[in-house]
Every structure is written in structure tokens, then in C-alpha cells.
C-alpha positions in Angstrom: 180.2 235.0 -71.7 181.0 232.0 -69.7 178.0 229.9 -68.1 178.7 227.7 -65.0 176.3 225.0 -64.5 176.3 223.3 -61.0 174.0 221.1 -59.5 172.6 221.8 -56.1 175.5 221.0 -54.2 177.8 223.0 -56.6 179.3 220.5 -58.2 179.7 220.7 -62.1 177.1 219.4 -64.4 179.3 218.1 -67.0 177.9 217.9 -71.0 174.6 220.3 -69.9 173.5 221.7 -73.1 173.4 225.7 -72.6 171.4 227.7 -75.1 171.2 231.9 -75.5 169.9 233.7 -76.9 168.5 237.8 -77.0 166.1 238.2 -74.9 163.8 240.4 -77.6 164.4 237.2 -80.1 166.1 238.9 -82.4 168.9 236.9 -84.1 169.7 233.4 -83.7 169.8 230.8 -80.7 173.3 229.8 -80.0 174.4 226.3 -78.3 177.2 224.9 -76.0 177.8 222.1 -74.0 179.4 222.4 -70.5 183.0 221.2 -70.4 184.4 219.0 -67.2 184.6 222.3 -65.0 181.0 222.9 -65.6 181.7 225.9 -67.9 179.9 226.8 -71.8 181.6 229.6 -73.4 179.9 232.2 -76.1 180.6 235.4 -77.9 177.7 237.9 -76.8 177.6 241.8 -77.3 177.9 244.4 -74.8 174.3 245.9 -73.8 172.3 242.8 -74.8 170.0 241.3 -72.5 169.9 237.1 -73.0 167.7 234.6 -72.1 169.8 231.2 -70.8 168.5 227.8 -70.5 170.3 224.7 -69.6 169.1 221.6 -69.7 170.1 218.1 -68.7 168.8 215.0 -68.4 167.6 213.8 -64.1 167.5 218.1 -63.8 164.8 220.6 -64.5 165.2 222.7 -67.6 166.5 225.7 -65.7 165.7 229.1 -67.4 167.3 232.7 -66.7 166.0 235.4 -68.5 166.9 239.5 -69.4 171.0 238.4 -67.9 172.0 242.1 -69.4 175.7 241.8 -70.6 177.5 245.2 -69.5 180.5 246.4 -70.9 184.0 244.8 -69.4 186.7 246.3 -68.0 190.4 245.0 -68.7 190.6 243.2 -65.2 187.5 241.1 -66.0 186.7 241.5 -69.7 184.4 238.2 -69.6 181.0 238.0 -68.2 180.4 235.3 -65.8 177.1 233.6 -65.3 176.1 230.7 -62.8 172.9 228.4 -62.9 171.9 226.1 -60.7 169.9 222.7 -62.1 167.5 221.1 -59.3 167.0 217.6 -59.6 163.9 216.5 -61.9 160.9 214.7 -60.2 161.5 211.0 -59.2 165.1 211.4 -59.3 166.8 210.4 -55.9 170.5 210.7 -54.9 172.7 208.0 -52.8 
């Protein structure tokens, strides 16, 4: 599974630590951090359903939950999951 984490304008949030983990709790949490394209990579299982939360400092923890990861076909083999952080309270942009 790759995770995309943009910012409201759809830029990249860059070093957002990304966290999933089954959504019925079952097994452990596993971490990332977002690379310079935005992206956090895992190895998940087919027919799970995750929770995903990213977090960064200036956004809102942002929270995605039952994603369902379905099985792959051999043009796409990689499921492909976008969130998008709003900015935290008090933060303004120039």
C-alpha cells in the first residue's frame, strides 16, 4: 500500500508520520514517514480493512478508517491511498 499525504492544495507533506493498522486491532501498528513526493509505503494483506492516520505538526491528525485492501491485478498490483491534512487551528499561510 502506498499512502499520499498532501496538504490542502495538494502539495506533498514531506516527513508526515503515517501509521496502519487493522481496523479490528488485531496485530501490530506499523509506521512510515512520507518521502519528498509525499508517499509512505507498507506491506498489507489482501481483504484487510486498515485504519490510517497521519499526523504532522501545523495539520490536524487526519484519520481514515475500514480503507479495505482488495486483491491486485498485474496492471496495478499496489493499492493507492490519498489523505488530505487541513491546517491546525492558529496556523496561517503567506
Amino acid at each position: 500500500m502506498v499512502v499520499k499525504v498532501v496538504d490542502p492544495t495538494s502539495a506533498p507533506v514531506q516527513y508526515a508520520r503515517v501509521t496502519i493498522r487493522p481496523a479490528n486491532k488485531k496485530g501490530k501498528p506499523k509506521f512510515s514517514t512520507t518521502d519528498s513526493d509525499g508517499n509512505a509505503e507498507f506491506w498489507t494483506e489482501e481483504g484487510v480493512n486498515y485504519t490510517i492516520e497521519a499526523k504532522y505538526p501545523g495539520f490536524k491528525n487526519t484519520r481514515l478508517k475500514d480503507i479495505l485492501v482488495v486483491s491486485s491485478s498485474a496492471s496495478s498490483p499496489t493499492t493507492h491511498v490519498q489523505i488530505e491534512m487541513q491546517l491546525g487551528q492558529g496556523v496561517t499561510v503567506f
